[in-house]
TIVO-725196 format. One record per residue: residue number from 1; residue in three letters; chain; x, y, z of N, C-alpha, C in turn. Coordinates in Angstrom, 1 decimal, padded with zeros to 4 digits. Layout:
BEGIN
@resi: NUM; resn: ALA; chain: A; n.px: X; n.py: Y; n.pz: Z; ca.px: X; ca.py: Y; ca.pz: Z; c.px: X; c.py: Y; c.pz: Z
...
END
This chain:
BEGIN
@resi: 1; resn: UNK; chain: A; n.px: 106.6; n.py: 094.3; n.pz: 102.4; ca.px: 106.2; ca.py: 094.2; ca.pz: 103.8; c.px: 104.8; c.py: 094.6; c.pz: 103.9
@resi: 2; resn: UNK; chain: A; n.px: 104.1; n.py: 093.8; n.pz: 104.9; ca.px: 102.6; ca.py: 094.2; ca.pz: 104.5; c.px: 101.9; c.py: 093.9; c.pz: 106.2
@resi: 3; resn: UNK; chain: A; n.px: 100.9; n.py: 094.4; n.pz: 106.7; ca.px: 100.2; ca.py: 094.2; ca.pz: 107.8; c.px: 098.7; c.py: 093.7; c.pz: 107.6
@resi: 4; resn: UNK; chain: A; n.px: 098.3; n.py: 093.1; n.pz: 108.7; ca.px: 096.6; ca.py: 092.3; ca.pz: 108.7; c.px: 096.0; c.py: 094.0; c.pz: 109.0
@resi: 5; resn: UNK; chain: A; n.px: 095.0; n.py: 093.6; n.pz: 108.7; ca.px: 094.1; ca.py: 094.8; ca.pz: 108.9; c.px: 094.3; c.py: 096.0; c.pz: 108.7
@resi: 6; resn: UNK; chain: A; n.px: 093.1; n.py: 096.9; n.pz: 108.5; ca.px: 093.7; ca.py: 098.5; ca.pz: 108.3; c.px: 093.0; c.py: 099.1; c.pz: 110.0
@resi: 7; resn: UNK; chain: A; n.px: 094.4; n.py: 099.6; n.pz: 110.8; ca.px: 094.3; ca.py: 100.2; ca.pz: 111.8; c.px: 094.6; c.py: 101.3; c.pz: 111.7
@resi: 8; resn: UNK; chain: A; n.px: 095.2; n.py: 102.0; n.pz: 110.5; ca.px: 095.7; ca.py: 103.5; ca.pz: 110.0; c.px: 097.2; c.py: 103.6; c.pz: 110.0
@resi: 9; resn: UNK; chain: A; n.px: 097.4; n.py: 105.0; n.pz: 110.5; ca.px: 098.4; ca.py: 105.6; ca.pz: 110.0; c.px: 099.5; c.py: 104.5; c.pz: 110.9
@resi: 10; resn: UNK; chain: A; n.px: 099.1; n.py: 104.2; n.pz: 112.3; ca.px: 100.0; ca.py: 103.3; ca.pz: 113.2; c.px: 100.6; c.py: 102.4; c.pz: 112.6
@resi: 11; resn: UNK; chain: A; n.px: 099.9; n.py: 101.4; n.pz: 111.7; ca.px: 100.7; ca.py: 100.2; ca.pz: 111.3; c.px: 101.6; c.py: 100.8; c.pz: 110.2
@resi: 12; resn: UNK; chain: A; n.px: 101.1; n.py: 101.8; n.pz: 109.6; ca.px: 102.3; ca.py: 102.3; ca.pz: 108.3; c.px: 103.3; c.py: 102.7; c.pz: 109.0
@resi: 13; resn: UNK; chain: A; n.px: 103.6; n.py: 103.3; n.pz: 109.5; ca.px: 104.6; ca.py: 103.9; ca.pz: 110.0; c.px: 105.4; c.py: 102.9; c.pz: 111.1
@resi: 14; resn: UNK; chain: A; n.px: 104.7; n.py: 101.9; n.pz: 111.4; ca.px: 105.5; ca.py: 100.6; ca.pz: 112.1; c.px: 106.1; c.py: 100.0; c.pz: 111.0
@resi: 15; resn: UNK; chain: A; n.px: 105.4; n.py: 099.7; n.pz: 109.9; ca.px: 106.3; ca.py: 098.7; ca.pz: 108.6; c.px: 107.7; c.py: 099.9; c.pz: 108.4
@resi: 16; resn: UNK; chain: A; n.px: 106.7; n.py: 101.3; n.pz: 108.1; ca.px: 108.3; ca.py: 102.3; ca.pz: 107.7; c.px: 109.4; c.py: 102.1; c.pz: 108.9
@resi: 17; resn: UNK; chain: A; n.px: 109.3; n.py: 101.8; n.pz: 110.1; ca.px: 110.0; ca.py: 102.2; ca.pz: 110.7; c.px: 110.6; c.py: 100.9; c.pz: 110.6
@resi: 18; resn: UNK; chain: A; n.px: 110.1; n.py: 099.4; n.pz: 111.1; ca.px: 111.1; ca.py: 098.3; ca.pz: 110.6; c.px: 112.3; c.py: 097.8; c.pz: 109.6
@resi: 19; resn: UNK; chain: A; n.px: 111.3; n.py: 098.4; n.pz: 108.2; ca.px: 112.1; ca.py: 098.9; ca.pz: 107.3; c.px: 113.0; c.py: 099.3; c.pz: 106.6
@resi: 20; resn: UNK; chain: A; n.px: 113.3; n.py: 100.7; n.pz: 107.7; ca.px: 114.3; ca.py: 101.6; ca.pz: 108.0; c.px: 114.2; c.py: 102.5; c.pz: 106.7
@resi: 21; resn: UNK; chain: A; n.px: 112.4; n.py: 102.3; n.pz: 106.4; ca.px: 112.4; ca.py: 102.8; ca.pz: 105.0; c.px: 112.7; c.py: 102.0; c.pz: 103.6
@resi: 22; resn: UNK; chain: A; n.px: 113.0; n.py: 101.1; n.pz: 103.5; ca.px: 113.9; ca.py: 100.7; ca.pz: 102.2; c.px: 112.7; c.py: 099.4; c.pz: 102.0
@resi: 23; resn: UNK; chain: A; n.px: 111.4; n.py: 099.2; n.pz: 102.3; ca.px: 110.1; ca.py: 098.4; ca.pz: 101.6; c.px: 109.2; c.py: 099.2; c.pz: 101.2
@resi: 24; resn: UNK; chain: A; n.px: 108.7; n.py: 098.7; n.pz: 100.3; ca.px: 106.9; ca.py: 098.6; ca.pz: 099.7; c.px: 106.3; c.py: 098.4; c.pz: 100.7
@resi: 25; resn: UNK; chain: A; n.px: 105.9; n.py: 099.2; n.pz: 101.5; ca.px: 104.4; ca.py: 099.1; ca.pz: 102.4; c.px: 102.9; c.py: 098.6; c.pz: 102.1
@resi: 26; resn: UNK; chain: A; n.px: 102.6; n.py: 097.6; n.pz: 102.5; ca.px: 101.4; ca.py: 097.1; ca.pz: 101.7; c.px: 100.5; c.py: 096.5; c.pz: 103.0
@resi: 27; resn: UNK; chain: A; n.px: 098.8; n.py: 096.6; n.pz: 101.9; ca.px: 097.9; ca.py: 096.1; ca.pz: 103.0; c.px: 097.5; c.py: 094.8; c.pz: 102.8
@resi: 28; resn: UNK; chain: A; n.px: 097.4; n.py: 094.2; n.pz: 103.5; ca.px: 097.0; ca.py: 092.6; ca.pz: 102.9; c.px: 096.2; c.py: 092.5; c.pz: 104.4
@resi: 29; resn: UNK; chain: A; n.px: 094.9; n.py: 091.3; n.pz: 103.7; ca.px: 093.4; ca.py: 090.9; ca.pz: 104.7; c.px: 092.9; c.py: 092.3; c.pz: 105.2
@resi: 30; resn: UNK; chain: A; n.px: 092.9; n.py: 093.3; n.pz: 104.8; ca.px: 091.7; ca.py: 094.3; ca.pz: 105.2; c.px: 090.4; c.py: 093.8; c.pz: 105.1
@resi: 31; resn: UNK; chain: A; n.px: 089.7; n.py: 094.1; n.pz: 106.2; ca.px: 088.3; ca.py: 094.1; ca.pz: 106.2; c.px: 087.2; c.py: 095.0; c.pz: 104.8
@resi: 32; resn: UNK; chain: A; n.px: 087.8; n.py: 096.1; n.pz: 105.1; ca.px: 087.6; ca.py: 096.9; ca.pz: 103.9; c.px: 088.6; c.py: 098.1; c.pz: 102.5
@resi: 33; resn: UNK; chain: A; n.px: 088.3; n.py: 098.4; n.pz: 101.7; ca.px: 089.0; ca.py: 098.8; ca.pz: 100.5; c.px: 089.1; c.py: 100.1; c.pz: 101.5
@resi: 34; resn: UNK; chain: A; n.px: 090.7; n.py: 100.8; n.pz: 101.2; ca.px: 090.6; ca.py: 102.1; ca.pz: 102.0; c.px: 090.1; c.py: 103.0; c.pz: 100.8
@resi: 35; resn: UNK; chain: A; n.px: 089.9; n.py: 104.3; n.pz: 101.3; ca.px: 090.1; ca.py: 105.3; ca.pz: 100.3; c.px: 091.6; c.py: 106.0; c.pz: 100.3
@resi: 36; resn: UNK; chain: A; n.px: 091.8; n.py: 106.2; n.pz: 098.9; ca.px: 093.3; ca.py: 106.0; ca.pz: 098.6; c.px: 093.6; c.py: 108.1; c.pz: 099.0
@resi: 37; resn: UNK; chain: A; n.px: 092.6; n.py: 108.9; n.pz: 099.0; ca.px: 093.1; ca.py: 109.8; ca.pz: 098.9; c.px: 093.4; c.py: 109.9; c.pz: 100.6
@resi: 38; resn: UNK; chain: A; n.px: 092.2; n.py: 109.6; n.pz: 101.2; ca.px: 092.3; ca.py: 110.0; ca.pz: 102.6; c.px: 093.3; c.py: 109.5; c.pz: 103.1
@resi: 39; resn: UNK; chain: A; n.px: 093.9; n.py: 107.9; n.pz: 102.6; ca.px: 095.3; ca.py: 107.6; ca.pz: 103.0; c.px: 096.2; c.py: 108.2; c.pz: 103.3
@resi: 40; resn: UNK; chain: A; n.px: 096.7; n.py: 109.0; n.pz: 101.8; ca.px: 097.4; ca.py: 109.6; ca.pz: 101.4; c.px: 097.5; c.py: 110.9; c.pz: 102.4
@resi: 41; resn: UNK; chain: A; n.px: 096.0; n.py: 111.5; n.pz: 102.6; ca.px: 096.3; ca.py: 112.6; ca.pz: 103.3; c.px: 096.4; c.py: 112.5; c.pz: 105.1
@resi: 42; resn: UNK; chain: A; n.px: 096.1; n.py: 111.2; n.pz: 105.2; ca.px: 096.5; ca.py: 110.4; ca.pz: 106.5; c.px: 097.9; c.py: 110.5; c.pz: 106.9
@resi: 43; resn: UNK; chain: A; n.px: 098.9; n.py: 110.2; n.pz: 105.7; ca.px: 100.6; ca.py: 110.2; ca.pz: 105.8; c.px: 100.7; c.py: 108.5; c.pz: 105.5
@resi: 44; resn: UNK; chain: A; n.px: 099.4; n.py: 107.8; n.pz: 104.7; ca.px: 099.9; ca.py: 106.0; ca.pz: 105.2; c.px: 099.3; c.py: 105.7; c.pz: 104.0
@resi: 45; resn: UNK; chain: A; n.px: 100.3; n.py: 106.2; n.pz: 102.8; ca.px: 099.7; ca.py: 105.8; ca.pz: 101.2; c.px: 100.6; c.py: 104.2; c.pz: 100.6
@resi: 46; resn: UNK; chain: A; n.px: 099.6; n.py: 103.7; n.pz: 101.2; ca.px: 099.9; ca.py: 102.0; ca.pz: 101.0; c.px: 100.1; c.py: 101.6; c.pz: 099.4
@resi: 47; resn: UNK; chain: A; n.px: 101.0; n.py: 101.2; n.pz: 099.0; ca.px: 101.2; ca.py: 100.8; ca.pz: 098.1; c.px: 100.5; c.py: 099.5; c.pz: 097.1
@resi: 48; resn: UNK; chain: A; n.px: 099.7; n.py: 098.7; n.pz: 098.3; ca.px: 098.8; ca.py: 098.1; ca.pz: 097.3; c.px: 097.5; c.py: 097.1; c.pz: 098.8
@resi: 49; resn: UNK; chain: A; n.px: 096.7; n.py: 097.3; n.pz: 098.6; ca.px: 095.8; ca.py: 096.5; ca.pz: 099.5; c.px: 095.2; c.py: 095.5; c.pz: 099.2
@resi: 50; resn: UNK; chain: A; n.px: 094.8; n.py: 094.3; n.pz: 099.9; ca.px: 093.6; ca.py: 093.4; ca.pz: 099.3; c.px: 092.8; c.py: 093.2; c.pz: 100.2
@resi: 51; resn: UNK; chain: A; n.px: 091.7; n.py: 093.0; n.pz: 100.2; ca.px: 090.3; ca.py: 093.1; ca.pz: 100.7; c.px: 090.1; c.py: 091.6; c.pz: 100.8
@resi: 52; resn: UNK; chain: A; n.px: 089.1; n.py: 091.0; n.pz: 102.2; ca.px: 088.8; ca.py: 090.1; ca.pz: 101.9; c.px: 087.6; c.py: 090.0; c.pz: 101.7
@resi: 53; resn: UNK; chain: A; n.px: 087.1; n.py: 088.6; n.pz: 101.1; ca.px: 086.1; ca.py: 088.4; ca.pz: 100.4; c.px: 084.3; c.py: 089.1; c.pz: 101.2
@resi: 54; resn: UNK; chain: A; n.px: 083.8; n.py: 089.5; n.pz: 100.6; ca.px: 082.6; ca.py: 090.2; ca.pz: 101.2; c.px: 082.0; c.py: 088.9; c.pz: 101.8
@resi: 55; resn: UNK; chain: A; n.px: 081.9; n.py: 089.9; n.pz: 103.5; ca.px: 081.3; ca.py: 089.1; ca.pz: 104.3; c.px: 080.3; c.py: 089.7; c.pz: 105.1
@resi: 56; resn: UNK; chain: A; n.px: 079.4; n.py: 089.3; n.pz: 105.6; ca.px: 077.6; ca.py: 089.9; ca.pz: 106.3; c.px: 078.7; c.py: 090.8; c.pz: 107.5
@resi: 57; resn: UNK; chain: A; n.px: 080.1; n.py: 090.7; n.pz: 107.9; ca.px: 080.1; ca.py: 091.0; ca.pz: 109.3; c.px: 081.1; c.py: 092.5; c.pz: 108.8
@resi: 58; resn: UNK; chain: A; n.px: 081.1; n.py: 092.6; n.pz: 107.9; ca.px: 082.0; ca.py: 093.7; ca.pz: 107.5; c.px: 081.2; c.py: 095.0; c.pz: 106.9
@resi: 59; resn: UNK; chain: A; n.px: 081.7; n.py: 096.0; n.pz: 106.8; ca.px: 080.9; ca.py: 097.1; ca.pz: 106.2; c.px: 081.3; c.py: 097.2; c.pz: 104.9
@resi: 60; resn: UNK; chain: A; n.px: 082.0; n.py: 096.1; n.pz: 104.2; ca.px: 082.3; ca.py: 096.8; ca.pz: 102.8; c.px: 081.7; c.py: 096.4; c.pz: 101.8
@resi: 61; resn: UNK; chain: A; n.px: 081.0; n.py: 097.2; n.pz: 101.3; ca.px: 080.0; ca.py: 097.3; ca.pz: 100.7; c.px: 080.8; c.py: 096.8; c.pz: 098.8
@resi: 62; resn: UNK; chain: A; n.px: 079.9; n.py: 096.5; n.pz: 097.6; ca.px: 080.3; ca.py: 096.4; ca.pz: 096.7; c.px: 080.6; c.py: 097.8; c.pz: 096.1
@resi: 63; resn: UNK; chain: A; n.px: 079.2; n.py: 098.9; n.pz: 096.2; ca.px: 080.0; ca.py: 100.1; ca.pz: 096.2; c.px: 081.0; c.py: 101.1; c.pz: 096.6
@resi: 64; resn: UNK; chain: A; n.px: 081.5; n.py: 100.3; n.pz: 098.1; ca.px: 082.7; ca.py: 100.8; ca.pz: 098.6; c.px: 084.1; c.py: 100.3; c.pz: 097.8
@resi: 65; resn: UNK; chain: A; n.px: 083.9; n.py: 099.4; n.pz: 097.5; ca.px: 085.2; ca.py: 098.4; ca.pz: 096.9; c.px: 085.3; c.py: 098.9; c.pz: 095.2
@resi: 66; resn: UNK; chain: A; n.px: 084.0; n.py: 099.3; n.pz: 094.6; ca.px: 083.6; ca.py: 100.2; ca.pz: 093.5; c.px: 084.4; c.py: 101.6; c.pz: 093.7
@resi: 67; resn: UNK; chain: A; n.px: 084.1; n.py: 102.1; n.pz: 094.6; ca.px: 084.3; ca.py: 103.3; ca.pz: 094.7; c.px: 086.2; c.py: 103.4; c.pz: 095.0
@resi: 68; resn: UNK; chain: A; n.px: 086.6; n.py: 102.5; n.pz: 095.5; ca.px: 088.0; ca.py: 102.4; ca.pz: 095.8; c.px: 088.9; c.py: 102.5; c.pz: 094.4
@resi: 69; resn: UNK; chain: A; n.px: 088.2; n.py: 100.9; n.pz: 093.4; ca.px: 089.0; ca.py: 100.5; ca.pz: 092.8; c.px: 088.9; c.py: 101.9; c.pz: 091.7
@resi: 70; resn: UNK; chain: A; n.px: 087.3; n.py: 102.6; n.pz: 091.3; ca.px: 087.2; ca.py: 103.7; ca.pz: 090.7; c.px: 088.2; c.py: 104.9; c.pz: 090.6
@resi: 71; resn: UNK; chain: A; n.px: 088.4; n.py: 105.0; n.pz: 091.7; ca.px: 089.5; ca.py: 106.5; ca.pz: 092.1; c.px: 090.9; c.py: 106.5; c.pz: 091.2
@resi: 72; resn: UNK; chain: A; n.px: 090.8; n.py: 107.8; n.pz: 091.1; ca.px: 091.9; ca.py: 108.0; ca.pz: 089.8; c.px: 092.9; c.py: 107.4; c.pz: 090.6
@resi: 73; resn: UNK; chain: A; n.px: 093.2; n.py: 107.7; n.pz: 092.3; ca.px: 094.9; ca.py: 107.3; ca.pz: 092.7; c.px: 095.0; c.py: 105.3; c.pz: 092.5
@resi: 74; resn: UNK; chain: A; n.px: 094.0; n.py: 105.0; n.pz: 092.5; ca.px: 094.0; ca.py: 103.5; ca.pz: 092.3; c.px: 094.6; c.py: 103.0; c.pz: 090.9
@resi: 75; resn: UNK; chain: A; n.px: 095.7; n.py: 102.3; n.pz: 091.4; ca.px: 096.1; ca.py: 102.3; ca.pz: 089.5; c.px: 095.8; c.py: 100.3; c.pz: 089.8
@resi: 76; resn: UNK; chain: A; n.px: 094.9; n.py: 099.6; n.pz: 088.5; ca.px: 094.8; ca.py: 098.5; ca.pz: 088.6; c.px: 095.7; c.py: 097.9; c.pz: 087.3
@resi: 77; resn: UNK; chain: A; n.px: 095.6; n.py: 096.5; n.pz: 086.5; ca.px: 095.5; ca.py: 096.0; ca.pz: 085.5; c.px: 094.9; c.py: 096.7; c.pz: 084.9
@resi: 78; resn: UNK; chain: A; n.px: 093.1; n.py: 096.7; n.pz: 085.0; ca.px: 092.0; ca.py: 097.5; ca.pz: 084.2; c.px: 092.2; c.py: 098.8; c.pz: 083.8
@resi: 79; resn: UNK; chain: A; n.px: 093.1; n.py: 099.5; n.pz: 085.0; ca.px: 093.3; ca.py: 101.0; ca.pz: 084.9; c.px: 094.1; c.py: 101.4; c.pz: 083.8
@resi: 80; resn: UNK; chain: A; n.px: 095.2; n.py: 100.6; n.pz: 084.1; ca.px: 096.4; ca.py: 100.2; ca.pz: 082.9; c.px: 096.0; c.py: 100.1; c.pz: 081.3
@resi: 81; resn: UNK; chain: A; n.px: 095.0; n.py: 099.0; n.pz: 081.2; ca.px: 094.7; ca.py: 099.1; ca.pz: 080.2; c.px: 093.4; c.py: 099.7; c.pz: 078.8
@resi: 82; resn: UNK; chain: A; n.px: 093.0; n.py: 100.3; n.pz: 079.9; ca.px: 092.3; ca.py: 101.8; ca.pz: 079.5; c.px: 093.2; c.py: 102.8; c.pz: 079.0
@resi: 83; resn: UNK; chain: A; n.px: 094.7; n.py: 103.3; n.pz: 079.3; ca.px: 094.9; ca.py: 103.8; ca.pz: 078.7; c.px: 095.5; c.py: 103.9; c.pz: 077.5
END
């Protein structure tokens, strides 16, 4: 189960609640990459996000999307096979 945009902890807890608990919570078309820790310490640790493509009207920077996928809680493909 997945929501448009990142509006925070509201939409997580609307998927959990539809749910009844028993989905993968996920972000799909965010504007921008969240930070996974602040998520997390938000209470809305999304299971997996996707970003759309960099656009002049968004703030997400290549270093923001750097810095996302960077973060130790981010587990990718790449992450994976680094270890």
């Amino acid at each position: 189960m997945a929501t448009d945009y990142l509006q925070g902890k509201r939409d997580y807890d609307a998927l959990v609640k539809l749910t009844n608990g028993k989905k993968i919570i996920g972000l799909a078309e965010t504007m921008n990459a969240p930070d996974p820790a602040k998520s997390i310490a938000d209470g809305a640790p999304w299971a997996y996000w996707i970003t759309w493509a960099r656009r002049d009207w968004n703030g997400n920077s290549p270093k923001d999307i750097k810095a996302s996928m960077n973060n130790p809680l981010t587990v990718s493909l790449e992450s994976k096979n680094k270890n």
